[in-house]
C-alpha positions as CSV (number, residue, x, y, z in Angstrom):
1,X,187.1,122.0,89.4
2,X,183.9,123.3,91.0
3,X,184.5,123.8,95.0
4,X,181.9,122.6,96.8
5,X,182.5,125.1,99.9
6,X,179.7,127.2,100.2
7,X,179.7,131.1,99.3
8,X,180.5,133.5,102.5
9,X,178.2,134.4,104.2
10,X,176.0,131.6,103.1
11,X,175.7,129.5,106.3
12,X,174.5,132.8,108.3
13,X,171.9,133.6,105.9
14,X,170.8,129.9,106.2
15,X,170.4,130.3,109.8
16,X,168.3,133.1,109.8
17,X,166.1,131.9,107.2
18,X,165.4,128.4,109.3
19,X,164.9,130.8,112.5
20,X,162.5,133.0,110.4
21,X,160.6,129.5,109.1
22,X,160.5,128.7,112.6
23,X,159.0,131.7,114.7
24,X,156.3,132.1,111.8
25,X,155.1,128.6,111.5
26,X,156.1,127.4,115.3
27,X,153.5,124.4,116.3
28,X,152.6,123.8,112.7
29,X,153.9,120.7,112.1
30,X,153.6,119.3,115.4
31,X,151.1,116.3,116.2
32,X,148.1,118.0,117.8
33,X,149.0,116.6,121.4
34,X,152.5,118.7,121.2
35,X,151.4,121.8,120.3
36,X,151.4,125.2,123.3
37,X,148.4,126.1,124.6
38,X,147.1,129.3,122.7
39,X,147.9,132.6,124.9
40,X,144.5,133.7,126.3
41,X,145.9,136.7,127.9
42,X,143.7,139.9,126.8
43,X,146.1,142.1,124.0
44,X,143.3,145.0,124.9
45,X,140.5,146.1,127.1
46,X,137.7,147.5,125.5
47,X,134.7,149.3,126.6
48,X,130.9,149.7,125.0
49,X,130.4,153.3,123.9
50,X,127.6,155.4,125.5
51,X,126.2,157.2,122.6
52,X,124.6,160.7,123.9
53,X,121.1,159.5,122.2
54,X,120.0,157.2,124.9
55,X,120.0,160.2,127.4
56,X,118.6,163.1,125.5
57,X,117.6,164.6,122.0
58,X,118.9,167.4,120.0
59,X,117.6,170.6,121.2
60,X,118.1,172.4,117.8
61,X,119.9,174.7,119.7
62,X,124.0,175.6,119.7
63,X,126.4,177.2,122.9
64,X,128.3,180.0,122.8
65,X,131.2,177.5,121.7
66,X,128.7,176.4,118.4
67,X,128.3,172.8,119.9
68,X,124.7,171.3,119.8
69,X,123.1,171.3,122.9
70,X,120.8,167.9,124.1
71,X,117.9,168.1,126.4
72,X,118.2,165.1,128.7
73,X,115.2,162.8,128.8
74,X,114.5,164.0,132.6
75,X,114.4,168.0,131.7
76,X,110.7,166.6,130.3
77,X,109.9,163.5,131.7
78,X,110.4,164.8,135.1
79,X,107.7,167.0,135.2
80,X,105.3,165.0,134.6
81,X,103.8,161.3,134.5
82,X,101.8,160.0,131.5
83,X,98.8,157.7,132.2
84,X,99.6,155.4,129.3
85,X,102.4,155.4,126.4
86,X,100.9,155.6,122.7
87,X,100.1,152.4,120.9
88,X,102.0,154.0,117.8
89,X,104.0,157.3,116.8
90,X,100.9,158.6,115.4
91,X,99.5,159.3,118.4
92,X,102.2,161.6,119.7
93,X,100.5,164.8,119.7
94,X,102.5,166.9,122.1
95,X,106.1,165.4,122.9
96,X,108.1,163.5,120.1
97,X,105.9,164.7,117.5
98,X,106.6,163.5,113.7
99,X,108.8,160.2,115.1
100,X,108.9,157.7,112.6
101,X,108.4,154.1,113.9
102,X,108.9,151.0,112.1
103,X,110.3,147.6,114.2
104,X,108.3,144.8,113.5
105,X,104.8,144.8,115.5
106,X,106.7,146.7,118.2
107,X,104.5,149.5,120.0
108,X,106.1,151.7,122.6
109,X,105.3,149.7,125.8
110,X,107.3,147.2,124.2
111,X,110.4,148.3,125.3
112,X,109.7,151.7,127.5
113,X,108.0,151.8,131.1
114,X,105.8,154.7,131.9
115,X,107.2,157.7,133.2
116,X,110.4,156.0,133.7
117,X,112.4,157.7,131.0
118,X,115.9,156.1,131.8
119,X,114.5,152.8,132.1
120,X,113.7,150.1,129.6
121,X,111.6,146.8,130.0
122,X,112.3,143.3,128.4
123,X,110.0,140.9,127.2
124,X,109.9,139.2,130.4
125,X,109.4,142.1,132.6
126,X,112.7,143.0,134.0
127,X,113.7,146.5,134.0
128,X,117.1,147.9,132.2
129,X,119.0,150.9,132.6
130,X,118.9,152.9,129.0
131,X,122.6,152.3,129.0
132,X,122.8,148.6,129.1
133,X,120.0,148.9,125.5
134,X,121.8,145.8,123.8
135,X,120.4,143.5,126.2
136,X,117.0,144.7,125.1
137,X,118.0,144.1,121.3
138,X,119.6,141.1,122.0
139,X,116.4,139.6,122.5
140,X,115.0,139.1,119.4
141,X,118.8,140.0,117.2
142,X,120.7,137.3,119.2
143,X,122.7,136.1,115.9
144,X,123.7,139.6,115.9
145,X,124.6,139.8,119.5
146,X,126.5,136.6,118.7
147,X,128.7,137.9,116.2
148,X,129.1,141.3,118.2
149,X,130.5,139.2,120.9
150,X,132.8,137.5,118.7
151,X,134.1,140.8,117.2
152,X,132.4,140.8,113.9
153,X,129.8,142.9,114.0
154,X,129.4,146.2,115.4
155,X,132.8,148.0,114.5
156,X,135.0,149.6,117.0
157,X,137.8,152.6,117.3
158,X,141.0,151.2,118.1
159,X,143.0,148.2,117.8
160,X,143.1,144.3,118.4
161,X,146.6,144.5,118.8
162,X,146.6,146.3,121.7
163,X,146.2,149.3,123.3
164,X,142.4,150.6,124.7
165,X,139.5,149.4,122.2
166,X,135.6,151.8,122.0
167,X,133.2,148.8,120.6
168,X,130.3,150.8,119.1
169,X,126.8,150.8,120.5
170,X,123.8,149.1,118.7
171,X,122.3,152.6,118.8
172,X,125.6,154.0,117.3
173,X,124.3,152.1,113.8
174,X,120.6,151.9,114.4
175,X,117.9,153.9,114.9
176,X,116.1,151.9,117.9
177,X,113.0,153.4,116.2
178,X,113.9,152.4,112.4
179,X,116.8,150.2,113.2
180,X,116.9,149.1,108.9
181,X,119.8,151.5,107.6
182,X,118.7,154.1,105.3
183,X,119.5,154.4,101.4
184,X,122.7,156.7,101.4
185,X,124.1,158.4,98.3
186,X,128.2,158.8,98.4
187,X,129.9,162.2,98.7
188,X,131.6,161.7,95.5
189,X,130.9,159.7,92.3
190,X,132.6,156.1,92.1
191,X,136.4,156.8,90.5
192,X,137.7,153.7,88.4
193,X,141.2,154.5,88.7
194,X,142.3,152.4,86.0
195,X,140.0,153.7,83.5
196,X,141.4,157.1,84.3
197,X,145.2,156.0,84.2
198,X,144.3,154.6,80.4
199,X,142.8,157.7,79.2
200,X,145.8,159.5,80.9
201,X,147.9,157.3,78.9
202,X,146.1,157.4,75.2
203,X,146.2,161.1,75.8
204,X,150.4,161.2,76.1
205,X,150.7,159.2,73.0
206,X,148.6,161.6,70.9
């Protein structure tokens, strides 16, 4: 006759399966009105990265260590004060020479201020800081700005599960200038790996 007594062992492992079910689908199967408040304690902070391009330009020039060195915007603009800003980059004839331009019907004064080279101006007049850029953008790319707020756009270094977080910069991506990303050719041809494990395999068997 067949005992019915379960196998050792067996009501432990039964426990810990039911506490297992429980921790990863706690609140599922609760009416709405019973179920915990979600957590809204921050896992992370995070900060907006300050990319090196919205306070100088490459001086084609290296240190005695073999790092780049960047000319801040005020080594130039300092020493001098334009009358007006070009209507386009083809104007440029002394400074910024061979700049490529292409954002909409955008012209310079759209978004710089003259003779204020760490200052930026939005559409309604008021005057930014060259760091805080994304509210400029933000203007005209607020589903963008949207989904940078909400964590899917934009990329960052780091983790949501905790720990510091670097969100990346608009400028970090785009080119304020020609913000559309350029064609890009990959480092190294496309690999199927499948393909390859077949003809690894047909070549065994001959």
């Amino acid at each position: 006759m067949r005992s019915s007594r379960p196998l050792p062992g067996a009501a432990a492992t039964l426990g810990l399966l039911c506490l297992a079910h429980a921790a990863g689908c706690r609140g599922r199967d609760q009416p709405l009105g019973l179920r915990p408040a979600l957590d809204a304690t921050p896992v992370a902070s995070a900060s907006i990265h300050q990319p090196e391009k919205l306070s100088g330009v490459p001086a084609g020039k290296r240190d005695s260590l073999g790092r780049p060195i960047r000319a801040a915007c005020v080594t130039c603009h300092s020493l001098r004060r334009p009358e007006a800003l070009p209507a386009s980059a083809a104007e440029l004839d002394e400074f910024h020479v061979g700049l490529k331009f292409e954002h909409g019907k955008l012209s310079c004064a759209s978004c710089h201020v003259i003779g204020e080279q760490d200052t930026l101006r939005k559409a309604d007049g008021t005057l930014l800081p060259t760091r805080d850029a994304m509210q400029l953008c933000g203007q005209c790319h607020g589903p963008q700005l949207r989904d940078y707020a909400n964590g899917a756009h934009g990329g960052m270094n780091g983790s949501y599960a905790g720990g510091a977080r670097v969100r990346n910069h608009c400028v970090d991506c785009h080119d304020p200038h020609v913000p559309a990303f350029q064609p890009s050719i990959p480092v190294l041809p496309p690999r199927d790996r499948f393909l390859e494990a077949r003809g690894t395999e047909e070549g065994a068997h001959r």
